[in-house]
N, C-alpha and C positions, 0 to 999 in steps of 0.2 A: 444196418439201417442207422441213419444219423439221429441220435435223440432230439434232435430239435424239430425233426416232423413232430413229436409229439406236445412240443413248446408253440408248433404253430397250429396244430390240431385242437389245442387245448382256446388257447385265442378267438379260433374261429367260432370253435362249442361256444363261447362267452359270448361272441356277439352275435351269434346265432339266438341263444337266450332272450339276451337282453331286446332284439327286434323283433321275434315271433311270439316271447310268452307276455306277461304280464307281472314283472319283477315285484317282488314285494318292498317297500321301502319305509324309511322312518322320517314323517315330517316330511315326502318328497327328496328326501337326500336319499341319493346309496351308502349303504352302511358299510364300511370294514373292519377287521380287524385284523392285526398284524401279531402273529408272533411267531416265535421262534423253537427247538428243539434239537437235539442233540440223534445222531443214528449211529450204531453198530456195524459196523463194515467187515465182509469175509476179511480173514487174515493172509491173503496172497499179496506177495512182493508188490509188481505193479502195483496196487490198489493202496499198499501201507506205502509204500513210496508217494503217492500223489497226497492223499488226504494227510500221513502222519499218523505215528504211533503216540498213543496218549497212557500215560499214567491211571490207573482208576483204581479210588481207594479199598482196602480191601481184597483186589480184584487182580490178576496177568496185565498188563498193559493191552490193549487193543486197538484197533484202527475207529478213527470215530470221522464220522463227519457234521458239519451245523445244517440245518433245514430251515428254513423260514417259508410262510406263506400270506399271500393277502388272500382274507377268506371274508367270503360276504356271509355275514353269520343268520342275516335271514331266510334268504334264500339256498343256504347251505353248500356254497359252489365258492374253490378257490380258484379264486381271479388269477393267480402268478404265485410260482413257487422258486424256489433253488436253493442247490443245494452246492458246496463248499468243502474246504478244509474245514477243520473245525477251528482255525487259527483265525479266519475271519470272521470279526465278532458283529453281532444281532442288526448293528445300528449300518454297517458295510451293507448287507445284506438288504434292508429298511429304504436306503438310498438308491439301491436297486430295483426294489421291485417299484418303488414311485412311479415309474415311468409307464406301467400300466396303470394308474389312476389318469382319473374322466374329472372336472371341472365340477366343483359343488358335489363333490365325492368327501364324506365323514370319517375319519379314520380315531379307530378308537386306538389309545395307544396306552402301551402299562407301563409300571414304571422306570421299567429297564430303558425303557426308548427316549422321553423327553431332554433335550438339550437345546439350544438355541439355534444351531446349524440345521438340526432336526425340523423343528420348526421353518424354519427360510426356506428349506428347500419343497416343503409343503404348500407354504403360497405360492411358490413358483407355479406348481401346476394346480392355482387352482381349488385346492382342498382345503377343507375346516377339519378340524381336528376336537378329539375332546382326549385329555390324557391325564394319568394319573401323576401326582409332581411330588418327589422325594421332598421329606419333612427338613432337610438339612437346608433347603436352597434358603436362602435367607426372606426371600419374596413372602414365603411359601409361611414362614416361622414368625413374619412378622402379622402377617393377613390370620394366622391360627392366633397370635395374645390379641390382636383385635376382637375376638369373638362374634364378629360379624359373621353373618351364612351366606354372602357372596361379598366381591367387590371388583371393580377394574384395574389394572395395572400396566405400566409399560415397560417388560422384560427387556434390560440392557445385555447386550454380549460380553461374556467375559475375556480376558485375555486368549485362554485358549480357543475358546469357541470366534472371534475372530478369525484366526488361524485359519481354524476350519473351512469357516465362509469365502475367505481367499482363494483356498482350496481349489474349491467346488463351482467358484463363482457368481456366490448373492452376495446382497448387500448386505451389511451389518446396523442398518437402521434400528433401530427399538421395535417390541411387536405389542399390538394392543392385544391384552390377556386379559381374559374374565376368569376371576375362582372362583368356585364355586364349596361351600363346605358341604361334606356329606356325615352325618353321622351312622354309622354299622348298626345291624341289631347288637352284633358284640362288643358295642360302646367304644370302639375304634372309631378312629374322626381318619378320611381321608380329604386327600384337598384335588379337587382337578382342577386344570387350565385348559379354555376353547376359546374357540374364535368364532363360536354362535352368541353376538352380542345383542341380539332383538333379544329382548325381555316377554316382548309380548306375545314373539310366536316361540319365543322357548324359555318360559316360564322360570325358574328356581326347580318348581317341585319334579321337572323332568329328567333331570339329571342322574337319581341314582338310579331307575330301570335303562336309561341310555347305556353308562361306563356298567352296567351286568350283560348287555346284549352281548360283552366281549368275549364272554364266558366259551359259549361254542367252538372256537377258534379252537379252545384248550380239550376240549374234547372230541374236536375231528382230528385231532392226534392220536385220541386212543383209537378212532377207528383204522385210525390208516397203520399203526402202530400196532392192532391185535388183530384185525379182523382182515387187513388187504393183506398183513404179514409183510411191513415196509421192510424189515430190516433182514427178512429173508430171501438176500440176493440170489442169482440166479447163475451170476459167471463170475471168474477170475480176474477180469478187466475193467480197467476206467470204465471204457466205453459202456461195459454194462452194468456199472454203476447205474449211470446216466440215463442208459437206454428204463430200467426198471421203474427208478424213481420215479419220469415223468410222465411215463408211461402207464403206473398206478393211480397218478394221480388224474388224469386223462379220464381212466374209467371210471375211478371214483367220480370225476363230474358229471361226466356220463349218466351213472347211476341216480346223480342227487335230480339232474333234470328230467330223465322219466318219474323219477317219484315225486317231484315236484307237481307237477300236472295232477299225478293221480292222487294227492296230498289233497288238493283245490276240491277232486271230484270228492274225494271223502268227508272233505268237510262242510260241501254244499249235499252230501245226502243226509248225512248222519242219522245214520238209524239201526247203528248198534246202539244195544243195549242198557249196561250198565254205566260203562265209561267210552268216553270221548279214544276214537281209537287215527294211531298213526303208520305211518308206511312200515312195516319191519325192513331195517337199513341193511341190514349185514345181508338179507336174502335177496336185497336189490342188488348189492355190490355183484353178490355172488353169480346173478344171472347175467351182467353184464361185464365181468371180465373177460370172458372169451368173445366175446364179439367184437372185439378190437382187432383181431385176426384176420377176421371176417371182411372188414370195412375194406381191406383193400385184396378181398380176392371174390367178394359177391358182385350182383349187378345192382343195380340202384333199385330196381324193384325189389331183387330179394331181400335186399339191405332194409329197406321200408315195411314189407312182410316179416322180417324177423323183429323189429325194434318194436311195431304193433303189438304181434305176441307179448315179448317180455313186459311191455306197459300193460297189457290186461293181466299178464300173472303177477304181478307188481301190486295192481291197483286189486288184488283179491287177497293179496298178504299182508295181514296188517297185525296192532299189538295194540292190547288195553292202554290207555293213559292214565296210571292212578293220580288224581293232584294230592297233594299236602308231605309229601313224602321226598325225602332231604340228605344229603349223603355226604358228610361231614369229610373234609380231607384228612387225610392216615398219611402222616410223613414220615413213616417208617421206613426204611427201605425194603423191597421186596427183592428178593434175587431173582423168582420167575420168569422167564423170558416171555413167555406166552401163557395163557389165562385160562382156566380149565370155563368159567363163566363166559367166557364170548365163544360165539360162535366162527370158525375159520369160513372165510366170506371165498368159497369156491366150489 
């Protein structure tokens, strides 16, 4: 089976979504967020032949590949994924998935991503942006001794980022940039640049819960990473590379949009208890991975009969939400491949 039924399956799910539900948004914009990750690849010829064998410290060299996705971090559903060498880096990867963005679509970007090409080829279709901008760029260092907490600027191209634009084919005009200053509770100052320059519908003080919506992007990697078990392939081949990958990621959407609906119904009943309670995710993944099998050997009624099912056992499995409670990054490294703490989503 060609993996790109699953690239067009997954497409559909999204406009599918987006015309029968009720999307959740910020300020009227769709939210995204973009990033990136690294996968573990069986160790079979074909496969180190395509993606490459990589170096890893400490560690045998291994086959690895890059993953990017655009994921809408409210709605919890990745827009467009793919996946690579690992030789092609974040920003390659970035300029591809653009082309599933929609007009007046908000793209949160960290700071791996910000460049000038970057930028251009953003307007092109369309989108606003809010991004995190390295302390080196001089824009960036001059707008920080000003001590100001926002200001406007017009980003010139640099020699190389010309280049680029050539490239690709935008123009190298200057872009109107708003900074905006954020200070951390850890007394870190970061600086973003967007191109939401109404003041009045977006304020100063909205900016630091905005560039945190980005956060989820980084943690629907551990789901797909512990709980769908991405990086536990299934064949010796390219092809099944491909075929796994997109195909995980498929039911994963699957999964976020039945519990999406039953999300809504939860939180127009509420009437647990103690705490505010949410969909348990790993138990959704886990009932809708095998129904992708399904989809192309049931009849459309049965297909509608079983989806029903899975949404009311869905919408009856849920988990406490404790608020106040905060889970500090550990940048240790862990050798573990998988997590005695999460549950395997099958």
């Amino acid at each position: 089976m060609k993996y790109e039924s699953f690239i067009e399956l997954n497409r559909y799910l999204i406009e599918l979504f987006e015309k029968s539900f009720k999307p959740i948004t910020w300020n009227g914009l769709r939210l995204i967020a973009i990033d990136g990750t690294l996968l573990q690849l069986p160790k079979f010829k074909e496969i180190s032949d395509h993606f490459g064998i990589w170096k890893v410290r400490n560690a045998d060299p291994c086959v690895m590949a890059r993953a990017s996705q655009l994921f809408d971090p409210l709605n919890k559903l990745s827009i467009s994924s793919v996946i690579t060498p690992k030789s092609i880096d974040e920003r390659d990867h970035a300029a591809r998935l653009f082309l599933n963005l929609m007009p007046n679509d908000l793209v949160l970007l960290d700071r791996g991503y910000p460049a000038f090409w970057i930028f251009k080829l953003l307007s092109v279709f369309e989108a606003h942006f809010c991004a995190r901008l390295k302390s080196n760029w001089k824009d960036v260092q001059k707008f920080l001794a000003s001590n100001k907490r926002e200001t406007t600027i017009n980003l010139f191209a640099t020699p190389n980022s010309m280049r680029q634009c050539l490239e690709i084919g935008v123009d190298i005009r200057p872009i109107k940039l708003r900074l905006i200053r954020i200070e951390l509770d850890s007394g870190e100052i970061e600086v973003l640049g967007t191109t939401l320059m109404n003041k009045r519908d977006f304020p100063y003080e909205v900016f630091a819960d905005l560039y945190h919506n980005r956060w989820p992007v980084e943690e629907d990697y551990k789901y797909v990473k512990n709980w769908i078990e991405m990086e536990n392939f299934s064949g010796k081949t390219v092809l099944s590379v491909y075929q796994d990958f997109y195909a995980r990621f498929f039911s994963k959407n699957l999964a976020s949009i039945l519990a999406f609906d039953a999300r809504e119904n939860l939180r127009e009943a509420g009437v647990k208890i103690k705490y505010e309670h949410q969909i348990n995710f790993a138990h959704a993944l886990s009932k809708c991975k095998n129904v992708i099998p399904l989809i192309f050997q049931r009849t459309r009624e049965k297909m509608i009969e079983l989806i029903r099912d899975i949404h009311d056992l869905i919408s009856r499995t849920t988990e406490p939400v404790r608020p106040g409670r905060s889970f500090p990054r550990n940048h240790k490294t862990n050798r573990r491949k998988y997590y005695l703490n999460y549950k395997r989503a099958s």
